[in-house]
C-alpha positions as CSV (number, residue, x, y, z in Angstrom):
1,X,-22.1,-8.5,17.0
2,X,-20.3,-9.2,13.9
3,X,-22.2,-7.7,10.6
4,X,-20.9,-8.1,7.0
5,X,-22.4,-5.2,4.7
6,X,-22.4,-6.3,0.9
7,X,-22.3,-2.8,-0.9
8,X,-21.6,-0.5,2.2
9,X,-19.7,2.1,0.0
10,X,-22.2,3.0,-1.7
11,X,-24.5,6.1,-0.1
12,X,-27.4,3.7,1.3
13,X,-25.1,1.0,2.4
14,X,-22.5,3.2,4.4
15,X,-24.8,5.5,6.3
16,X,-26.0,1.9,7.6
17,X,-21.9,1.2,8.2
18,X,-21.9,4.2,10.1
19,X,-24.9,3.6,12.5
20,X,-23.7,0.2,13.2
21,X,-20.1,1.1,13.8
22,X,-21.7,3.8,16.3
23,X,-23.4,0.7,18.1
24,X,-20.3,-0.3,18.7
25,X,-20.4,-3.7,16.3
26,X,-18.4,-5.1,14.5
27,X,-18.5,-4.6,10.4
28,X,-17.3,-6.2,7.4
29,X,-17.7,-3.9,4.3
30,X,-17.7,-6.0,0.6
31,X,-18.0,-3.9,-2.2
32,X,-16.5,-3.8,-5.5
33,X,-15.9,0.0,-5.6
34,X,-17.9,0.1,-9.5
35,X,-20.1,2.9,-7.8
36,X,-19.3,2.8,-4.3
37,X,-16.9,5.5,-2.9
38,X,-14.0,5.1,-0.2
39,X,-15.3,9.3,0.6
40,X,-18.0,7.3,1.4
41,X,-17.0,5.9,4.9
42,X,-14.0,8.4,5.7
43,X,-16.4,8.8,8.8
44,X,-16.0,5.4,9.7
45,X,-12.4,4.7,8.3
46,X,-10.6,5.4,11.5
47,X,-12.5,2.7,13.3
48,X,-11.4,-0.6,15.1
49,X,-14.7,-2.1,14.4
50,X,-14.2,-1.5,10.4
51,X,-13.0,-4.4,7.9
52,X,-13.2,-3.5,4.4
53,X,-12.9,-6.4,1.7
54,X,-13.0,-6.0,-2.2
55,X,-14.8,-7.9,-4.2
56,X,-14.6,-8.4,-8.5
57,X,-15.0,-11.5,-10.4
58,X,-12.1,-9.6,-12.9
59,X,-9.7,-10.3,-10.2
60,X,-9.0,-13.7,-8.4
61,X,-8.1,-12.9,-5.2
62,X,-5.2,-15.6,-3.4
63,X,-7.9,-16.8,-1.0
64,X,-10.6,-18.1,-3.8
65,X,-10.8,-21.8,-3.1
66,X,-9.5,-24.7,-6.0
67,X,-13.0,-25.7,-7.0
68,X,-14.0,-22.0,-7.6
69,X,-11.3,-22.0,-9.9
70,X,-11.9,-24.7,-12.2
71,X,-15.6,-23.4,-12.2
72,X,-14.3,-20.3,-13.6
73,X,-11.7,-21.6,-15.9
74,X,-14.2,-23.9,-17.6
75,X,-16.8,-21.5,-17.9
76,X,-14.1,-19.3,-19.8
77,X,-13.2,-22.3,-22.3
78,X,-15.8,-21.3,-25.3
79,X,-16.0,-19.0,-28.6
80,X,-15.7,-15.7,-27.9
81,X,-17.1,-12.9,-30.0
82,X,-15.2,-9.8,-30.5
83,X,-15.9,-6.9,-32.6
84,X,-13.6,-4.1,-33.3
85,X,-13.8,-0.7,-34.5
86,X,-11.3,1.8,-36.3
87,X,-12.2,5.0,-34.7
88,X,-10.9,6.5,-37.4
89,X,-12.0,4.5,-40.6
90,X,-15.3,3.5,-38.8
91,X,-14.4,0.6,-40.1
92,X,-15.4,-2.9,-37.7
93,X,-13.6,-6.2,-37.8
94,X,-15.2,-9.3,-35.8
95,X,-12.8,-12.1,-34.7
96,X,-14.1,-15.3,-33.2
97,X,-11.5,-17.0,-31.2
98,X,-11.6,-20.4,-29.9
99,X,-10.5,-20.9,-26.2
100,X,-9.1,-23.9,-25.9
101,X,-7.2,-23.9,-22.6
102,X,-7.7,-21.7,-19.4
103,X,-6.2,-21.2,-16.4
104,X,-7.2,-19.2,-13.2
105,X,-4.4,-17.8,-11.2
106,X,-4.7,-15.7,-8.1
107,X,-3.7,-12.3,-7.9
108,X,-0.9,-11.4,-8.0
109,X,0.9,-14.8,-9.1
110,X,2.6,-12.9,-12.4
111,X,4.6,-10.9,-10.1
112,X,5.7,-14.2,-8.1
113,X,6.4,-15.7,-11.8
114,X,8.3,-12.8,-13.4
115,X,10.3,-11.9,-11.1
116,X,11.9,-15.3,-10.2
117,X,12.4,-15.9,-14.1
118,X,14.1,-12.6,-13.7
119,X,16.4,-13.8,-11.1
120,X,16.5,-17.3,-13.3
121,X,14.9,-19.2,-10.6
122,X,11.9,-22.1,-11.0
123,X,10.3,-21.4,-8.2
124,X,10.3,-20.7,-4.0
125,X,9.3,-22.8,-1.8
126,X,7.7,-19.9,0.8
127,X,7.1,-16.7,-0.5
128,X,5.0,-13.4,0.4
129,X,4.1,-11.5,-2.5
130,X,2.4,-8.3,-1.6
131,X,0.3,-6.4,-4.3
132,X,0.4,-2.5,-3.2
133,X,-2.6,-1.4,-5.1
134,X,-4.1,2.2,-5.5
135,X,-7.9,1.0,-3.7
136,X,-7.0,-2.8,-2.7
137,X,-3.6,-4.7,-1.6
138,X,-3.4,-7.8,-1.8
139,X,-1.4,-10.6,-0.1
140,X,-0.3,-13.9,-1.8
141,X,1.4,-16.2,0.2
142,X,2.9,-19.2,-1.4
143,X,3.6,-22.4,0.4
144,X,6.2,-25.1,-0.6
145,X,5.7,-23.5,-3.9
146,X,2.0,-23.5,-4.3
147,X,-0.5,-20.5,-3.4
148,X,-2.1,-21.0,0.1
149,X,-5.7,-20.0,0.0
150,X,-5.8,-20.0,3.7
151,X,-2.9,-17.5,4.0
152,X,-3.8,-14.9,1.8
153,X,-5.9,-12.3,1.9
154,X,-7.1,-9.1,-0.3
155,X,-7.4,-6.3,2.4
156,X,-8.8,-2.3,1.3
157,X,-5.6,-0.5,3.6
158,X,-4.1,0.8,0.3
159,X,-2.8,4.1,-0.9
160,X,-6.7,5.3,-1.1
161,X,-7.3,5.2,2.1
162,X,-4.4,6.5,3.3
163,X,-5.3,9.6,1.1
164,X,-8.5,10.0,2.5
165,X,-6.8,10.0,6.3
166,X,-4.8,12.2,5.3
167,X,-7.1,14.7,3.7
168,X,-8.9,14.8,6.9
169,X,-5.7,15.1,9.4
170,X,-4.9,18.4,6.9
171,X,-8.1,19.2,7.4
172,X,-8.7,18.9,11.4
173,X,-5.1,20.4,11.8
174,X,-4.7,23.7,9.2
175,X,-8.9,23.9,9.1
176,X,-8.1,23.8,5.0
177,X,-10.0,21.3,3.0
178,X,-7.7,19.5,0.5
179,X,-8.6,16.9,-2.5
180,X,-7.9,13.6,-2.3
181,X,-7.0,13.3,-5.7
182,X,-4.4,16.4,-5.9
183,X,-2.9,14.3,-2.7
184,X,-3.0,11.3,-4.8
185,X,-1.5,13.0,-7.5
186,X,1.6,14.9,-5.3
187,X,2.5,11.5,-3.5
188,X,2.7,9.6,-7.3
189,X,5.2,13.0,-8.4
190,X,6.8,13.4,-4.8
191,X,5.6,16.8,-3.9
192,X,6.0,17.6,-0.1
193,X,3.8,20.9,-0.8
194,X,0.6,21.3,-2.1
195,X,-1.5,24.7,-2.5
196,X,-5.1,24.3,-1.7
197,X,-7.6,27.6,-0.9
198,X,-5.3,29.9,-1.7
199,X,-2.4,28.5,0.9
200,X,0.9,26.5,0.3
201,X,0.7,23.3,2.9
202,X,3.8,21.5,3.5
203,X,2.3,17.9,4.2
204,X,5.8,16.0,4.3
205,X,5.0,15.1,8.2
206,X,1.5,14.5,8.1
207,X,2.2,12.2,4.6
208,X,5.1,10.3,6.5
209,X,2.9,9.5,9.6
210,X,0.1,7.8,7.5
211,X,2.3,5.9,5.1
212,X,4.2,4.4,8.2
213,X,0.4,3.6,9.7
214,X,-1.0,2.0,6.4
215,X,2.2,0.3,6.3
216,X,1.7,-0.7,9.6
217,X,-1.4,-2.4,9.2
218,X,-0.1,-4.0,5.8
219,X,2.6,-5.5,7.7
220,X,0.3,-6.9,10.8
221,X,-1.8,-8.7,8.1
222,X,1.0,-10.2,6.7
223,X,2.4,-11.4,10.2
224,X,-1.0,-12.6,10.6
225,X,-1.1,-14.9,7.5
226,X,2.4,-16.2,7.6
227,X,1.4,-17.5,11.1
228,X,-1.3,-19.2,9.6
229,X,1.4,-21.7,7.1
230,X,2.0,-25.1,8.8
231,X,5.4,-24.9,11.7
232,X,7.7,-26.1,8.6
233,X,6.9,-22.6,6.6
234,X,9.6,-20.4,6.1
235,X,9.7,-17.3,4.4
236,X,12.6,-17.0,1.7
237,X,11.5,-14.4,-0.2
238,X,9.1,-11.2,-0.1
239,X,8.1,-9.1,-3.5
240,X,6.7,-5.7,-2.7
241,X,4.8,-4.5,-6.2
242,X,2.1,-2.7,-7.4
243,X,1.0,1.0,-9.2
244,X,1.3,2.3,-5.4
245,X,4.8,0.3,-4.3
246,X,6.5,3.3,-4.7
247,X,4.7,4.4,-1.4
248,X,4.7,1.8,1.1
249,X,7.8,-0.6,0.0
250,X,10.5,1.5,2.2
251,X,8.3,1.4,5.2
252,X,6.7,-2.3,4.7
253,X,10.9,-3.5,4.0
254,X,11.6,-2.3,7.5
255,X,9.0,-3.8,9.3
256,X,8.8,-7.2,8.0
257,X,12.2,-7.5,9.5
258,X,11.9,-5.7,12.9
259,X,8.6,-7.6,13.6
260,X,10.6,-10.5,13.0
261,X,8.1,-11.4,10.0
262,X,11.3,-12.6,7.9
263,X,14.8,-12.8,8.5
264,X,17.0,-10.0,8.0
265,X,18.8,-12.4,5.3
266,X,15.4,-12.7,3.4
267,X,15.1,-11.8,0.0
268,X,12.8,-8.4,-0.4
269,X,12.4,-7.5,-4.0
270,X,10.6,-4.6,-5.5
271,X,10.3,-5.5,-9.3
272,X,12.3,-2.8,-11.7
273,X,8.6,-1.8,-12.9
274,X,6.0,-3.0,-10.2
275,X,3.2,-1.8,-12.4
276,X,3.2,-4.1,-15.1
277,X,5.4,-6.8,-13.3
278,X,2.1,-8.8,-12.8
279,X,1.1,-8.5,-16.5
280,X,4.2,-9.9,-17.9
281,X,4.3,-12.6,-15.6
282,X,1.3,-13.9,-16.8
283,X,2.1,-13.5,-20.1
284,X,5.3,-15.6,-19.8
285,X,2.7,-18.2,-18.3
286,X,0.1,-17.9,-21.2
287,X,3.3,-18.2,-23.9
288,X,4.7,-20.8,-22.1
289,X,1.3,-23.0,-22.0
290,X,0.8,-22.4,-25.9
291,X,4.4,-23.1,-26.9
């Protein structure tokens, strides 16, 4: 039986995950991670029968339909009220801005925008923009220039769960119990050794073997919503971005190709800072609106 979970990573809702996983159905977690935990369902994580989904009305996933958007754009369009404070005066300034204009834009179309202006380019037609995020990635795929809702998808096989694998294969292999975060932490400054109860662990091996597998499953999604376009669809162009790029975009460039996801003469970008790429990219849209 297929089961969808709403919450199931918080402590109530993923003991239930894991009881249902054991009777062998098949589970959709949604959860918007404000209190839920990926530690949570590291029981469960390894699990063919597990689908994890994020959920947050501060992010507008590609797959959010064109009527939910202009619900949400004209509920935005109002006076706003914001008040604020001088931390070191004490003083408080209220500003009351009028929004005029709104526009809702799936994540992450300010990396698609940004880095074509970069390149000096419009627009492309078909592109796959993939959003490496440190508890989410999402996939954007665009279609004859416009965002397909049916062909992308926000999936939760991002750098956190990788970490949280990985914890546990130090774990089950050296018996040492490691921290996620001081994983987290190495990966970002590109330690292959960590100390943890007293002993220096090389995790290079271990590391490689889980970013190839999360990049694995990143690139099977992918191949999974590019067949979904219409016959005509062809993929000029991939971007690779996000705070956690840094990990899976050497891995994820590699397979696209060999899976025969894009052509070895596609266009694979990584922008120069994939952090903020998506920020400035909508800025550039908001400036160009107002000017």
């Amino acid at each position: 039986m297929r089961i969808l979970v709403t919450g199931g990573a918080g402590f109530i809702g993923s003991h239930l995950v894991g009881r249902l996983i054991a009777a062998d159905h098949e589970v959709l977690v949604l959860d918007n991670f404000s209190t839920g935990r990926m530690r949570n369902l590291s029981s469960v994580l390894g699990s063919r029968n597990l689908k994890l989904a994020r959920s947050d009305i501060r992010r507008i996933p590609g797959p959010t339909g064109v009527e939910e958007k202009k619900t949400l754009a004209a509920s935005l369009k109002r006076k706003l009220t914001i008040d604020l404070r001088n931390e070191a005066s004490g003083e408080t300034k209220r500003y009351e801005p009028e929004v005029e204009c709104s526009y809702v834009l799936p994540s992450p179309f300010g990396t698609y925008y940004s880095v074509l202006r970069a390149k000096r380019e419009r627009f492309a037609m078909d592109t796959v923009v993939i959003d490496c995020g440190r508890s989410i990635t999402e996939i954007l795929t665009m279609y004859d220039g416009k965002p397909s809702v049916s062909a992308s998808r926000a999936i939760m096989h991002s750098a956190e769960t990788m970490v949280v694998e990985l914890a546990q294969a130090v774990e089950e292999r050296v018996g040492v119990t490691i921290q996620t975060q001081d994983i987290m932490l190495a990966t970002r400054k590109g330690l292959a050794k960590l100390t943890a109860e007293g002993e220096e662990l090389d995790i290079t091996e271990l590391k490689n073997e889980h970013v190839s597998r999360t990049a694995g499953i990143i690139s099977n999604e992918v191949q999974a919503l590019v067949g979904a376009l219409p016959s005509d669809a062809e993929i000029e162009h991939v971007m690779i971005t996000g705070g956690c790029a840094y990990l899976f975009a050497g891995d994820l460039k590699l397979l696209l190709v060999k899976k025969g996801i894009v052509k070895p003469t596609v266009q694979i970008t990584v922008p120069e800072d994939p952090i903020i790429a998506n920020v400035e990219g909508l800025e550039m849209i908001a400036r160009e609106v107002v000017t």
